[in-house]
C-alpha positions as CSV (number, residue, x, y, z in Angstrom):
1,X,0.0,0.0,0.0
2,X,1.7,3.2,-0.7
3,X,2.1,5.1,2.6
4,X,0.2,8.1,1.2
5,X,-3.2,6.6,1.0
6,X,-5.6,4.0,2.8
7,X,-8.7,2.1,0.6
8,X,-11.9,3.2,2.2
9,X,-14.9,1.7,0.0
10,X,-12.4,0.3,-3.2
11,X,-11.3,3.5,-3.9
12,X,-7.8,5.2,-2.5
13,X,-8.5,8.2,0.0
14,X,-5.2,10.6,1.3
15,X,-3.8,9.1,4.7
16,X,-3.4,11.9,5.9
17,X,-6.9,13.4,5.4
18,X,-8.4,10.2,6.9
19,X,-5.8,10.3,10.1
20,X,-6.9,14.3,10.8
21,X,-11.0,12.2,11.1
22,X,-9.5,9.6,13.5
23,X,-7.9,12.3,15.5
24,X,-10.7,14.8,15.2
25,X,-12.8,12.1,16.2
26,X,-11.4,11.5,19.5
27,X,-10.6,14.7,20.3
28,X,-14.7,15.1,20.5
29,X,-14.8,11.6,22.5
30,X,-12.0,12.9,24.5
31,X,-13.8,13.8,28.1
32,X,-16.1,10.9,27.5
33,X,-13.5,8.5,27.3
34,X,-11.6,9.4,29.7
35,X,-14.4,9.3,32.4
36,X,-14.8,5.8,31.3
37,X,-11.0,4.9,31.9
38,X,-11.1,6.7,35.7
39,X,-14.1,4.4,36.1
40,X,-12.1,1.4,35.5
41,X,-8.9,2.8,37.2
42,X,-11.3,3.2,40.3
43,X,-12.7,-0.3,40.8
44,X,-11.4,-3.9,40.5
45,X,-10.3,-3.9,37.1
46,X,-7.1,-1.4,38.4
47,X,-6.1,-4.6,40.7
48,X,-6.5,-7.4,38.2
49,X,-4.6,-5.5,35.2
50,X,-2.1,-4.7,37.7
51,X,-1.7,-8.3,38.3
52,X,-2.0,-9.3,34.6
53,X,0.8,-7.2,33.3
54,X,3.3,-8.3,36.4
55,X,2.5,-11.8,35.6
56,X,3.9,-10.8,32.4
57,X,6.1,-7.9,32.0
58,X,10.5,-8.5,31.9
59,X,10.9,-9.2,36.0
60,X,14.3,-6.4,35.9
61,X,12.8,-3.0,37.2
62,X,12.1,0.0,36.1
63,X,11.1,-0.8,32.6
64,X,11.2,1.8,30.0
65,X,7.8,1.5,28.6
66,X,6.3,2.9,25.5
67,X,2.1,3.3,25.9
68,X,0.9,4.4,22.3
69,X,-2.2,5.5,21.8
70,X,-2.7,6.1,25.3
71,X,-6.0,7.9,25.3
72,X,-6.6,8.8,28.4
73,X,-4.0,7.5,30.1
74,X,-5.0,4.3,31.4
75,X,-2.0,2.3,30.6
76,X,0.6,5.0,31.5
77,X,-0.7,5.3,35.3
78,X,-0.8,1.9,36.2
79,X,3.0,1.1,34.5
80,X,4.0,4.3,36.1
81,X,2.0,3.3,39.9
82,X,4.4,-0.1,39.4
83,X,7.8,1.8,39.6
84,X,7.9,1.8,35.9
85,X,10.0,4.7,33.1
86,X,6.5,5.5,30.9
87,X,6.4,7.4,27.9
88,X,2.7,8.0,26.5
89,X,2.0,8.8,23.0
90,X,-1.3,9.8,21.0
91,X,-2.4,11.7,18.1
92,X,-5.1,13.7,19.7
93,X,-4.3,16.5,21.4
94,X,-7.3,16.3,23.7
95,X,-6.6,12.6,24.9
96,X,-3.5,13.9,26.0
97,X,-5.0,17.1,28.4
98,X,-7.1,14.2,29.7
99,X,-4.0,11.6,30.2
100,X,-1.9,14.6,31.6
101,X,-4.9,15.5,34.3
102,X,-5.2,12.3,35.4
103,X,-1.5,11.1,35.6
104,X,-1.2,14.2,37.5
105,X,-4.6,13.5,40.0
106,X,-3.1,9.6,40.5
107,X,0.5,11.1,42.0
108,X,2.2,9.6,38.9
109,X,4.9,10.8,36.7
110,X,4.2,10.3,32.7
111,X,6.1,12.0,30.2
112,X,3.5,12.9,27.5
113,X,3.8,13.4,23.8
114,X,2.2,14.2,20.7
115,X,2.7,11.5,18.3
116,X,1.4,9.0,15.5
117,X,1.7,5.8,16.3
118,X,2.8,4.9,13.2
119,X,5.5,7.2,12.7
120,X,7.7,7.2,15.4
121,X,10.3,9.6,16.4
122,X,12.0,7.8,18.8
123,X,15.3,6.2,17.9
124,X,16.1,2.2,17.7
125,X,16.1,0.3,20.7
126,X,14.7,3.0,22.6
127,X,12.0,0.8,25.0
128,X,12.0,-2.4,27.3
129,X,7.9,-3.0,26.4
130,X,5.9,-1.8,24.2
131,X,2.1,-1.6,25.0
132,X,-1.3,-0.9,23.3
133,X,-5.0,-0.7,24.0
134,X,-8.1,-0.5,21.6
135,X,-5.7,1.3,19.4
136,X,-5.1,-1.0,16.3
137,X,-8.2,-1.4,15.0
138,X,-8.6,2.2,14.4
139,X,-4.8,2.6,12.5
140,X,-5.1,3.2,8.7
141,X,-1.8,1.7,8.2
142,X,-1.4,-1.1,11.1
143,X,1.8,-2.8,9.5
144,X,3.9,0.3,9.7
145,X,3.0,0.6,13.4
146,X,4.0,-2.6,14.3
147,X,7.4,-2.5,12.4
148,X,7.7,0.8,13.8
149,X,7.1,-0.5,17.1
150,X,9.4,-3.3,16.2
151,X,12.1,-0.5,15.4
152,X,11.9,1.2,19.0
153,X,11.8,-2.0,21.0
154,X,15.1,-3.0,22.4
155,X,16.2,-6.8,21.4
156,X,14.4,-9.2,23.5
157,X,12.4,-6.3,24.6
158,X,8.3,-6.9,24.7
159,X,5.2,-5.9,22.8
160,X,1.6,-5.9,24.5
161,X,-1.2,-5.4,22.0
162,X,-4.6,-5.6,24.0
163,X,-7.5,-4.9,20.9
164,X,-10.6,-6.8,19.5
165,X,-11.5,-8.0,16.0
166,X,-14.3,-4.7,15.4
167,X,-14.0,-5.5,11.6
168,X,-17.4,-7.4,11.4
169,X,-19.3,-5.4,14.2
170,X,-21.2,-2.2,13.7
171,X,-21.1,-0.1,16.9
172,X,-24.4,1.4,18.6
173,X,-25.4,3.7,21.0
174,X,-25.3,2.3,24.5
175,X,-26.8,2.8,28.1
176,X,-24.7,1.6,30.2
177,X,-22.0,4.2,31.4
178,X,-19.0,1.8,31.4
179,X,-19.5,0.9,27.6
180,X,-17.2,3.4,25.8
181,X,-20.3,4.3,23.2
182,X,-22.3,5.2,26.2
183,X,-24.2,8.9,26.1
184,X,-22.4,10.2,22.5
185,X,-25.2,10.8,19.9
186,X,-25.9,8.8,16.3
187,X,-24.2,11.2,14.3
188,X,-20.3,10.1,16.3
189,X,-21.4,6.5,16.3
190,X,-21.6,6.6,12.5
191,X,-18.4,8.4,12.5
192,X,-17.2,5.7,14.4
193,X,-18.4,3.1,11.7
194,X,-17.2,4.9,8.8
195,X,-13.7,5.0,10.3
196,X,-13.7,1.4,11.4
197,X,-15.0,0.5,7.7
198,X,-12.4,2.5,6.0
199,X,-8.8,1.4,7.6
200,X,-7.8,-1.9,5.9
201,X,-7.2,-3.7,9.4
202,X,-11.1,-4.4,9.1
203,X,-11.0,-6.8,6.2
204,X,-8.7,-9.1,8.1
205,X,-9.4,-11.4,10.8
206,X,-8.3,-11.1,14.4
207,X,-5.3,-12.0,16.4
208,X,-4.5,-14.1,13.9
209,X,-3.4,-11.7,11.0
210,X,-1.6,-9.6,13.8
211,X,0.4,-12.6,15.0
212,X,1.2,-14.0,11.5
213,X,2.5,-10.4,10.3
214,X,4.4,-10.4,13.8
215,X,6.1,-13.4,12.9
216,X,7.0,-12.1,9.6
217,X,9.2,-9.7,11.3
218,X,10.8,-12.3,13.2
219,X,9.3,-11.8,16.4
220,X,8.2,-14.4,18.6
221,X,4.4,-14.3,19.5
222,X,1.6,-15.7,21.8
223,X,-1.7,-14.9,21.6
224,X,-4.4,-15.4,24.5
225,X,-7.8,-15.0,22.3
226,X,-10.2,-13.9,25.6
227,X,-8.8,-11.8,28.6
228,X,-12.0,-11.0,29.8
229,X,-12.4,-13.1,32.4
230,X,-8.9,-12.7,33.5
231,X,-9.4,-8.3,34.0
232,X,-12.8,-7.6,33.6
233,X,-13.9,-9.4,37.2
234,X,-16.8,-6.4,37.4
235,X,-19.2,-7.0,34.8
236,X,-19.5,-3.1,35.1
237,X,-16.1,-3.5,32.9
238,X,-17.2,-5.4,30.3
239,X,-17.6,-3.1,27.9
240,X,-19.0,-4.9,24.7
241,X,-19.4,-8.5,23.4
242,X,-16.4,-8.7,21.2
243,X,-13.5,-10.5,23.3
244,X,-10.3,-8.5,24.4
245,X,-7.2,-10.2,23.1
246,X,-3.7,-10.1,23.9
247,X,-0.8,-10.5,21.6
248,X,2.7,-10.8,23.6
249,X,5.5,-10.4,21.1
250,X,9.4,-10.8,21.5
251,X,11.8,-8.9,19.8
């Protein structure tokens, strides 16, 4: 694919036209998001990610740790509550007031930076783990983010993708205040769709592709297809129907 362009609908569209929607996108979602992420940072959930990640994470402390896409911070507090060096990254500007509030509210120290996850600035070798959440599915170009996160990791140095295979779903309004769709109107939930129809990541079929293409850049990769029951303990935190994978890859 040439790195200018995505395929939305069989027909090229400028990458860079359809990454200002994704970001303008969740700028809008922005305070909404991130009162769903304090939610979960609040109750149970906190503890059992907490325990997930230490079950899993290199054992020699602190980590440098790279968060991208970090929203609203979620990711970046807890590594940073464990004794960990975080870094979080994002293309909206908005996410990031909201990750930078609530780093600072949580007594945590998060270095912060505007950046597309797909284009890194960072230099080789640069980071211990490397994590993500919900991010991928939204990516126009998802292969140059992972070999870009490839790049950055250090060898033997570890990538956590946490996402869900959204390709064949169409998102609706909910009720419930812990689903991250809950209280926006129609009009954002079809801009929601339209994004998720047009990135290419949609047409393929999930954790497998991602662990295959991982492979393919000689990492070595497990894949636990349902986390749900291991993290989401409250059903408050079970956000939607579609299982939460994880895809631990080695450098």
């Amino acid at each position: 694919m040439d790195s200018n362009n995505v395929w939305r609908d069989g027909a090229l569209e400028d990458y860079t036209a359809l990454n200002r929607e994704i970001e303008s996108y969740w700028d809008v979602r922005s305070r909404a998001f991130s009162k769903v992420r304090l939610r979960e940072l609040a109750g149970p959930s906190r503890v059992a990610w907490q325990g997930f990640l230490a079950e899993r994470l290199p054992k020699n402390q602190p980590l440098r740790v790279l968060d991208v896409g970090t929203g609203a911070g979620f990711f970046a507090i807890l590594l940073a509550g464990m004794g960990h060096q975080v870094t979080g990254i994002d293309m909206s500007g908005d996410m990031l007031h909201e990750a930078k509030q609530n780093a600072m509210a949580s007594g945590v120290s998060v270095k912060f930076q505007k950046m597309d996850a797909q284009v890194l600035s960072f230099a080789d070798d640069s980071f211990d783990v490397v994590i993500s959440r919900n991010l991928t599915w939204t990516l126009p170009d998802v292969m140059a983010a992972y070999r870009e996160w490839q790049r950055v990791l250090k060898p033997g140095g570890l990538l956590m993708n946490f996402d869900s295979d959204y390709g064949m779903e169409t998102f609706s309004q909910k009720e419930d205040q812990a689903n991250v769709h809950a209280g926006i109107d129609q009009a954002m939930v079809d801009t929601c769709n339209a994004i998720k129809d047009a990135v290419r990541i949609s047409t393929h079929r999930r954790p497998t592709w991602d662990a295959a293409y991982l492979q393919g850049l000689d990492m070595t990769v497990e894949v636990e297809a349902d986390i749900a029951d291991i993290v989401h303990n409250d059903p408050a935190m079970q956000y939607d129907s579609v299982p939460l994978f994880a895809i631990l890859a080695r450098k």
